[in-house]
C-alpha positions as CSV (number, residue, x, y, z in Angstrom):
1,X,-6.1,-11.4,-24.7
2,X,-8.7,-11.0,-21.8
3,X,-11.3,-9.4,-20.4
4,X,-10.4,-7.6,-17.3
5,X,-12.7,-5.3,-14.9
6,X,-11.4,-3.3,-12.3
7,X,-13.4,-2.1,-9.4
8,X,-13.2,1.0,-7.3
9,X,-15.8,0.7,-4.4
10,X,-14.2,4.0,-2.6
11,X,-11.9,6.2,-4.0
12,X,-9.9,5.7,-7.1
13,X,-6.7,3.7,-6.9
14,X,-6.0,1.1,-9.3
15,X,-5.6,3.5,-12.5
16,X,-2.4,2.8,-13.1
17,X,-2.8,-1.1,-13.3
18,X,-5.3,-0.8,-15.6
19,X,-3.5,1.6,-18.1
20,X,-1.1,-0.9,-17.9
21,X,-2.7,-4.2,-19.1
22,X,-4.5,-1.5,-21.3
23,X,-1.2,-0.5,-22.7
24,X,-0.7,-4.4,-23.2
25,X,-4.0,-5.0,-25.5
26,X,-6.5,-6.5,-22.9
27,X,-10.1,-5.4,-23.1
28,X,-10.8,-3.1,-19.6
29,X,-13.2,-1.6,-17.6
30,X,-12.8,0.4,-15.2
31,X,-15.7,1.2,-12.6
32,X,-15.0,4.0,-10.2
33,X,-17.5,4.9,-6.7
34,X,-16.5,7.9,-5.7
35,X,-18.1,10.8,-7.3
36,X,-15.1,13.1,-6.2
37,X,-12.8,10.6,-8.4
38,X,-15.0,10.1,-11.8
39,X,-12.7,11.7,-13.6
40,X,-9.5,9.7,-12.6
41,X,-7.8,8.0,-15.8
42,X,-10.3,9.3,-18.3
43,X,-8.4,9.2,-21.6
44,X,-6.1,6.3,-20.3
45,X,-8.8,3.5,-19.1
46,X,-12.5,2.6,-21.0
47,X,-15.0,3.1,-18.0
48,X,-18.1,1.9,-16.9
49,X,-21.3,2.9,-15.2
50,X,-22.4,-0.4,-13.8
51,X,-19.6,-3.3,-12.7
52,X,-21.6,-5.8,-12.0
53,X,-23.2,-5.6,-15.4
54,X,-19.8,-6.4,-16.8
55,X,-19.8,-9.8,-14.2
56,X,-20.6,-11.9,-17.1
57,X,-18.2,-9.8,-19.8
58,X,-15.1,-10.1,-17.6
59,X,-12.4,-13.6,-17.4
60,X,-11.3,-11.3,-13.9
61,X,-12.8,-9.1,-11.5
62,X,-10.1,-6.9,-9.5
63,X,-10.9,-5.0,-6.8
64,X,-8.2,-2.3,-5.3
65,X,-9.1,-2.1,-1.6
66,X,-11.0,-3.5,1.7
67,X,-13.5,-0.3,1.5
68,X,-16.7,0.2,0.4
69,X,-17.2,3.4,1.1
70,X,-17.0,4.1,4.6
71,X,-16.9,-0.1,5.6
72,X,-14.8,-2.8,4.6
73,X,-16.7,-5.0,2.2
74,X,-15.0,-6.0,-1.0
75,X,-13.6,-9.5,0.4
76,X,-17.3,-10.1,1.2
77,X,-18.8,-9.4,-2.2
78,X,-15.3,-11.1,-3.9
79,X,-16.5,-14.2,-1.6
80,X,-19.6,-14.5,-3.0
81,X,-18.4,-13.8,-6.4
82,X,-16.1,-16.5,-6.6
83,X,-19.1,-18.9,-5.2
84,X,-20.4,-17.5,-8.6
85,X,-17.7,-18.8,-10.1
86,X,-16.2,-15.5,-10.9
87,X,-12.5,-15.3,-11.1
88,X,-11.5,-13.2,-8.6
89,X,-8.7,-10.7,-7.2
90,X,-9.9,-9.6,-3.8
91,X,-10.2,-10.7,-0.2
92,X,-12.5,-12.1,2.4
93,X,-14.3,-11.5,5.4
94,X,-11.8,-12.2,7.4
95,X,-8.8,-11.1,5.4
96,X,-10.4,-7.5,5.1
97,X,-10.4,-7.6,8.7
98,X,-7.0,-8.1,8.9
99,X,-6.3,-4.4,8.1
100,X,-9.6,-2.8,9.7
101,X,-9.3,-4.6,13.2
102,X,-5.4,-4.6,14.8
103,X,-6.2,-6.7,17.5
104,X,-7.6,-9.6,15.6
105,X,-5.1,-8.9,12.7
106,X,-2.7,-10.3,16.3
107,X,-4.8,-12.9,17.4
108,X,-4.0,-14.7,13.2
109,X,-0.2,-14.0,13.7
110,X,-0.1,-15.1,17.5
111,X,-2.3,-18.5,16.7
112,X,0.1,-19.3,14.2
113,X,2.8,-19.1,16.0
114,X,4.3,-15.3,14.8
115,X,6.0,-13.5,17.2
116,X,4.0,-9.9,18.2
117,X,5.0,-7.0,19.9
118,X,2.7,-6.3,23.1
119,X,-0.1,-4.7,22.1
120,X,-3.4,-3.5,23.9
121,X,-6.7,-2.5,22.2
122,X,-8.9,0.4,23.9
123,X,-11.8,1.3,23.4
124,X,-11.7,4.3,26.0
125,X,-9.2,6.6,26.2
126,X,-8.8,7.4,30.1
127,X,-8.6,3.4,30.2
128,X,-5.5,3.9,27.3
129,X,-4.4,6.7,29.7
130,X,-4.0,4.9,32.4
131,X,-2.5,2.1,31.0
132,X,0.8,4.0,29.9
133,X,0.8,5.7,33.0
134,X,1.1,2.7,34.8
135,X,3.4,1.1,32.7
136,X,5.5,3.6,31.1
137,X,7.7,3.3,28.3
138,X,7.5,4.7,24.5
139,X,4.1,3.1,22.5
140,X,2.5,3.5,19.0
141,X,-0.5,5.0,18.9
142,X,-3.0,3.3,15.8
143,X,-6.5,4.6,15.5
144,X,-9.3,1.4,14.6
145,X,-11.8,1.9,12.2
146,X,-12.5,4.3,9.5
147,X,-10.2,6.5,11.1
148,X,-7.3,4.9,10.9
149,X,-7.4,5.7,6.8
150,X,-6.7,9.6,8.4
151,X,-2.4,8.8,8.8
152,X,-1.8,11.8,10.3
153,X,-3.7,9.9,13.8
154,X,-0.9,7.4,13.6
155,X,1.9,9.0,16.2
156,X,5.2,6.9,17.1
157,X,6.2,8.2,20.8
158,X,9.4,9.4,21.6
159,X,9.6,9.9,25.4
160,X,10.4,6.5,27.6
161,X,8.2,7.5,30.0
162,X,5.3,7.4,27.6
163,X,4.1,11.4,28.5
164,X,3.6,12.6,24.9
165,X,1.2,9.4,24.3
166,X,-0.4,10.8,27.0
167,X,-1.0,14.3,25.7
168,X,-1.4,13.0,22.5
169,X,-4.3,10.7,23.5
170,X,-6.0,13.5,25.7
171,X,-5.9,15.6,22.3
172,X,-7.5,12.8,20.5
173,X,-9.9,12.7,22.8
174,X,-11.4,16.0,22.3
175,X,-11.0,15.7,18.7
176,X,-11.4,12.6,17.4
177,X,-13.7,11.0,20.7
178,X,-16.6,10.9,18.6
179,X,-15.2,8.9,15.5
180,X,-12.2,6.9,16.6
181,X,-14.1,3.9,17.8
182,X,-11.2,2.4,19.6
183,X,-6.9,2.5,19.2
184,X,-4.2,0.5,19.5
185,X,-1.2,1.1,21.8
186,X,1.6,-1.2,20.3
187,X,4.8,-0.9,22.8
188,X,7.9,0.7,20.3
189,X,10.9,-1.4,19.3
190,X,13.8,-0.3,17.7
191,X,15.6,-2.0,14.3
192,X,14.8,-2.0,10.4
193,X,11.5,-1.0,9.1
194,X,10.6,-3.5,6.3
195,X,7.2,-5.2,4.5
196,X,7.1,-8.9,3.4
197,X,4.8,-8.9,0.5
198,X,3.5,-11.3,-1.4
199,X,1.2,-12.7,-4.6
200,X,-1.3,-15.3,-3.3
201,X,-3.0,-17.3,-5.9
202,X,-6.0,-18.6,-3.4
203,X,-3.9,-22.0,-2.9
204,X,0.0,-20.3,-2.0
205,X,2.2,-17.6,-2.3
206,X,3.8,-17.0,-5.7
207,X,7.7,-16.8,-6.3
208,X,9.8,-14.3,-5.7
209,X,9.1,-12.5,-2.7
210,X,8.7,-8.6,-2.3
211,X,10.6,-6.8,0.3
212,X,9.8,-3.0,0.6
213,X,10.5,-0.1,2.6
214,X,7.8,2.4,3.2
215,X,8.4,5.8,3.4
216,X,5.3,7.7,4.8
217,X,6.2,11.3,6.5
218,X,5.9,13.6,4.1
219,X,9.4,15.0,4.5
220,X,12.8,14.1,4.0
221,X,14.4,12.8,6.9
222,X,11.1,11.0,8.1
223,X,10.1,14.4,9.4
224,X,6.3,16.1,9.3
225,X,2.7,14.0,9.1
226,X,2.1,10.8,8.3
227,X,0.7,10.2,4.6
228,X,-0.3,7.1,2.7
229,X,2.7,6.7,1.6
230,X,5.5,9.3,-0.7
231,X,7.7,6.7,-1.7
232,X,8.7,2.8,-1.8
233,X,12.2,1.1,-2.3
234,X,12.0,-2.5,-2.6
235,X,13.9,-5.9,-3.9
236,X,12.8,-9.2,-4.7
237,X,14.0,-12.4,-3.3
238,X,13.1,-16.1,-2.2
239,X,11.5,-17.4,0.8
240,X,14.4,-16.6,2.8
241,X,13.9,-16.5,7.0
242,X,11.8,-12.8,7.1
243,X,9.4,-14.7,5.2
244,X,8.9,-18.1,6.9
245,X,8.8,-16.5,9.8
246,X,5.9,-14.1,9.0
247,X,3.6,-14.8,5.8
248,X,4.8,-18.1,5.5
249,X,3.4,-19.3,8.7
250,X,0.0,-17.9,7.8
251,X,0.1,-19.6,3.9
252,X,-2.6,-22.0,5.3
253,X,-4.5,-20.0,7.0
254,X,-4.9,-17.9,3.9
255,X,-5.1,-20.7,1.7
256,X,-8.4,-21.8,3.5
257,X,-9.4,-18.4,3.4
258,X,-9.2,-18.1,-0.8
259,X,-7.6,-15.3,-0.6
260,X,-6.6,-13.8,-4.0
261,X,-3.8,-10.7,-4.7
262,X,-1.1,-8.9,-2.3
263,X,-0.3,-9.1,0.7
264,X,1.9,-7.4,3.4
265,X,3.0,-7.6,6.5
266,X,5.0,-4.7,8.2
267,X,7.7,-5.6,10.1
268,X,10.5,-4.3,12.9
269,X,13.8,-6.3,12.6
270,X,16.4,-6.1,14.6
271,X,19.1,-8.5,15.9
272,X,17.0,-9.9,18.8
273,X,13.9,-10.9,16.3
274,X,11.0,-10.4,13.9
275,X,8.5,-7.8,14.9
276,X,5.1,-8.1,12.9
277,X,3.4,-4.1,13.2
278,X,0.4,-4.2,10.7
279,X,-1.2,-6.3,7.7
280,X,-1.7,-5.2,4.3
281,X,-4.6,-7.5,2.8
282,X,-4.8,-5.7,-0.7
283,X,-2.7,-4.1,-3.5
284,X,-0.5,-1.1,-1.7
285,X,0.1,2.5,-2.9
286,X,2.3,3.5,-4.8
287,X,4.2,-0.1,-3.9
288,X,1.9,-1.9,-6.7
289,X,2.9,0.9,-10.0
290,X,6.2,-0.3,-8.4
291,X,5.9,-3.8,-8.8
292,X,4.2,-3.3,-11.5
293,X,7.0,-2.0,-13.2
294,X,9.7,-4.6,-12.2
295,X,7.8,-7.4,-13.9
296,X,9.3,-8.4,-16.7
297,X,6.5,-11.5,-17.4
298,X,3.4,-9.8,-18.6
299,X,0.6,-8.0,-16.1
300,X,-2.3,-8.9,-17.5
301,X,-1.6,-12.5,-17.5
302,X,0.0,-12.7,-14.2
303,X,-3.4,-11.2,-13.1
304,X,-5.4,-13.8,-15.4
305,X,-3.1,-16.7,-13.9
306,X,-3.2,-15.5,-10.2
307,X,-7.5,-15.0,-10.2
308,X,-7.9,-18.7,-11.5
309,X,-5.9,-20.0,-9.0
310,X,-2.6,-20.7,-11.8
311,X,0.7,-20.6,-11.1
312,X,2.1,-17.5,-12.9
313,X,5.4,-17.9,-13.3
314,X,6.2,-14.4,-12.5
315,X,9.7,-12.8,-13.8
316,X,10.8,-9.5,-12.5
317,X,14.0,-7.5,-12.3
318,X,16.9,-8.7,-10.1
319,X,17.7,-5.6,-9.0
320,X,16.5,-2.7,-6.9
321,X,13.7,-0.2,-7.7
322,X,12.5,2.6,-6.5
323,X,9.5,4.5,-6.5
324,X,8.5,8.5,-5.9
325,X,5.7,10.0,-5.3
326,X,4.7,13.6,-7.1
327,X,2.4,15.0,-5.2
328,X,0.5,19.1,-5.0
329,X,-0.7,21.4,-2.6
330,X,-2.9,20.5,-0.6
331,X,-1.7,17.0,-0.2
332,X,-1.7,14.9,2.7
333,X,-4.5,17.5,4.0
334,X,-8.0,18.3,2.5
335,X,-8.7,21.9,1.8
336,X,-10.9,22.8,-1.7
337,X,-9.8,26.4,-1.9
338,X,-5.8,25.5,-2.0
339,X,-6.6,22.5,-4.3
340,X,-8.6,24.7,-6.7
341,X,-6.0,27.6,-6.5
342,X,-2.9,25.4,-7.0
343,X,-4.0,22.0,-8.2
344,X,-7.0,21.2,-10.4
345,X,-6.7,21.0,-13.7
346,X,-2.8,21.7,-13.3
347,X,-0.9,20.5,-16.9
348,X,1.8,17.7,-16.3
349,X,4.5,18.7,-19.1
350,X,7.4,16.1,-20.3
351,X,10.5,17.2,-21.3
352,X,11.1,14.1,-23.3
353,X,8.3,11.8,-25.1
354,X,9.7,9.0,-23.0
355,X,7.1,8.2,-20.8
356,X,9.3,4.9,-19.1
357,X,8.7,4.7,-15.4
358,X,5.8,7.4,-15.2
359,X,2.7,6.2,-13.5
360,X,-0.4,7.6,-13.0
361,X,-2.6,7.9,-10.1
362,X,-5.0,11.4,-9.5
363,X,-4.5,12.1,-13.8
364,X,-6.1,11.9,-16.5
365,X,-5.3,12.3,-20.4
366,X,-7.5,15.6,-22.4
367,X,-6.5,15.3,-26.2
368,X,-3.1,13.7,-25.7
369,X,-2.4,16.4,-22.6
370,X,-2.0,15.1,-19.2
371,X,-3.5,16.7,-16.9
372,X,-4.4,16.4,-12.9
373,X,-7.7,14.7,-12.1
374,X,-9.5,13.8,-8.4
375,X,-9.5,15.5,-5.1
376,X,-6.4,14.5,-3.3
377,X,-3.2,16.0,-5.2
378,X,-1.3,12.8,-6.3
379,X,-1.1,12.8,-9.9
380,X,1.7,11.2,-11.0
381,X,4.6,7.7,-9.2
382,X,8.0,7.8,-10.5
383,X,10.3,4.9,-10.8
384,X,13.8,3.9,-11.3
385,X,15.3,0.5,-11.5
386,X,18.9,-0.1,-11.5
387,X,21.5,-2.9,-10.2
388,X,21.9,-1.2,-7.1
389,X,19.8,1.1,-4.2
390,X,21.7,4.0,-5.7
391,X,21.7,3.2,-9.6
392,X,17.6,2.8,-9.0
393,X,17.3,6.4,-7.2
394,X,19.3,7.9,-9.7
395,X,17.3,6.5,-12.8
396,X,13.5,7.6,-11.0
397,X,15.1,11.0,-9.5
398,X,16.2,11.6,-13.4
399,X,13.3,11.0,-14.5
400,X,11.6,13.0,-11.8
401,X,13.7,16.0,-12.9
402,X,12.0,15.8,-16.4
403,X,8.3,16.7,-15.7
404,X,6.9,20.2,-15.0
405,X,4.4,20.5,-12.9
406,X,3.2,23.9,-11.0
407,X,3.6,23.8,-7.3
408,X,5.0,19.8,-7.4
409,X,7.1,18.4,-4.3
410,X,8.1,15.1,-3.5
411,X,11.0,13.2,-1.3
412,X,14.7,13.8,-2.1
413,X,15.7,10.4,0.5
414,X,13.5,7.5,-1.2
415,X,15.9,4.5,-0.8
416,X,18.5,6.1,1.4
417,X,17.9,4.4,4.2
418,X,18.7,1.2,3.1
419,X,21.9,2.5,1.2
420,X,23.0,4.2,5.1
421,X,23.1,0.9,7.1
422,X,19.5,-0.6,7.0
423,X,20.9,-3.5,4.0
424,X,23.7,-3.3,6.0
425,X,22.1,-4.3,9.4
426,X,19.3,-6.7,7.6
427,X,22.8,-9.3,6.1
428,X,24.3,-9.0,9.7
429,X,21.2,-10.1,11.2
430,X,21.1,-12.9,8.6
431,X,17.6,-12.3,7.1
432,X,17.6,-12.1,3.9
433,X,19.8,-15.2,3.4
434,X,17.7,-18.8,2.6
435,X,15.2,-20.1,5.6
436,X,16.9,-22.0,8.6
């Protein structure tokens, strides 16, 4: 058994892994910043006032995200830990950067010989403005900064002449001028949506390799606002050609780096090539409770192993697995008064005392009741596993079925898309076979 400590320098994330190697009899602590999310898995995780008190207690630090509150900063302060000789998992510098800054995040891939999509990074939006007028054609629009934590900024164009980018970036303007410090227009390609994700243990990636498919409008059907995320499908596999041909070519960059966790890199496939979109330099949400659940090897020592640099052998279900997110009004927006009305406090009820493939995230646990906890309305990640897409959406849908909560709602379509043509398309394309 270990000693782990788990960090939240912004908001609350990483509940659910720690109730997990909890649940597995490690020692944790669990050190949360944000006033707003103090209460997040009380009566699941032991908590702490001070983390860096606990330094010396802990054989591993874990930290959740880039952010300290409104800056990226945890790969800075897990640099200088591991110069400590802490064990660490967490970024650097420049991996943190990775996700806060799109056009260097490019300049990585590009140097080491990835293929990008053309991309420009403005600063001014009359200069963006003009550049899809004069070169028109359907772009992505991805806000730079803080802002780009707001997903509802993030707008995929439709028209090929590039005139709703145009209205949607005069809009911004009057908005979100005085925060968005800069955007990037990415030009839009058609294919497969897909992530490469994988463990890196400061030296190289760790076997197998994690494919997923995000799913991040709140509606079925990919319609209505961008959120974090309502729900992952994924698989595991070897380092077949989506890999080499995207994390793989960056292994030594990262391994001079030090980088220690996840990683993953969001992808557009489609017959012609491999697309990079956007990096993922920490643990993602809900894909990690995911994951999490389709390792079979133990959690807590595949964390231990990973943060000191140890191969950790990791075994995880050869299937498919899918994960749903439960979510409450207000959720994706921000607005007190509905949250209060509909939301705080609100009692999760089981129908069973099964609690396989539940996962928690805005919860907490009052005298053996769960109950919902935070700010944001996303108590509870559902998963299924099964031998197929279908068998793993029926198993988490299932089990969706059997909690009660007031006022829930969630995605119907988690995992469809791969089930109507997308695996289909990626074993045409001859992806997912071994590298050439």
């Amino acid at each position: 058994m270990a000693n782990f400590l788990f960090c939240s320098l912004d908001a609350a994330l990483i509940g659910d892994i720690a109730w997990q190697v909890t649940e597995e009899g490690h020692d944790v602590r669990y050190y949360i910043e944000a006033n707003s999310d103090q209460e997040i898995a009380d009566g699941f995780v032991p908590k702490t006032d001070d983390w860096r008190e606990d330094l010396d207690w802990a054989d591993v630090v874990i930290f959740d995200d880039i952010w300290v509150g409104s800056d990226i900063g945890t790969g800075e302060i897990a640099r200088e830990l591991r110069a400590e000789g802490h064990a660490v998992v967490g970024g650097t510098p420049n991996t943190d950067a990775l996700e806060e800054d799109r056009g260097y995040a490019m300049e990585i891939l590009e140097d080491h010989g990835v293929n990008t999509i053309e991309h420009h990074v403005f600063e001014d939006f009359d200069a963006g403005i003009q550049h899809v007028q004069e070169n028109p054609a359907p772009y992505v629009i991805k806000p730079l900064g803080e802002v780009q934590n707001v997903k509802r900024l993030l707008y995929v164009g439709n028209e090929d002449d590039g005139s709703d980018i145009v209205d949607v970036l005069r809009a911004y303007k009057k908005a979100w001028g005085h925060r968005m410090k800069g955007f990037q227009l990415q030009r839009k390609v058609a294919g497969v949506e897909i992530a490469v994700c994988g463990f890196f243990n400061g030296d190289s990636f760790v076997e197998p390799v994690n494919f997923n498919f995000e799913h991040k409008k709140l509606f079925p059907g990919n319609i209505g606002p961008s959120t974090g995320e309502m729900g992952t499908s994924m698989f595991w596999a070897g380092r077949n050609e989506l890999f080499e041909e995207t994390l793989g070519k960056v292994e030594g960059w990262l391994a001079d780096e030090g980088y220690v966790g996840s990683i993953d890199i969001n992808c557009i496939v489609n017959d012609s090539g491999i697309y990079p979109l956007e990096f993922t330099p920490r643990f993602g949400y809900p894909t990690i409770a995911l994951q999490e659940e389709s390792f079979e090897s133990e959690t807590g020592q595949f964390f231990l192993d990973l943060a000191h640099g140890r191969d950790p052998d990791l075994k995880v279900h050869r299937g498919y697995q899918v994960a749903v997110r439960v979510v409450l009004p207000p959720f994706p927006f921000d607005d007190e008064e509905t949250y209060d009305e509909n939301s705080r406090n609100a009692a999760v009820v089981f129908e069973s005392d099964s609690r396989e493939g539940i996962h928690i995230e805005d919860a907490k646990r009052v005298d053996e009741q769960w109950r919902v906890a935070g700010e944001s309305g996303m108590p509870l990640v559902v998963t299924g596993k099964g031998e197929t897409m279908q068998a793993a959406r029926e198993q988490a849908y299932k089990r969706v079925d059997a909690i009660r909560i007031p006022n829930r709602y969630y995605r119907d379509d988690i995992g469809e898309r791969w089930i109507d043509g997308d695996g289909d398309r990626l074993q045409a394309w001859g992806y997912l076979g071994p590298a050439l």
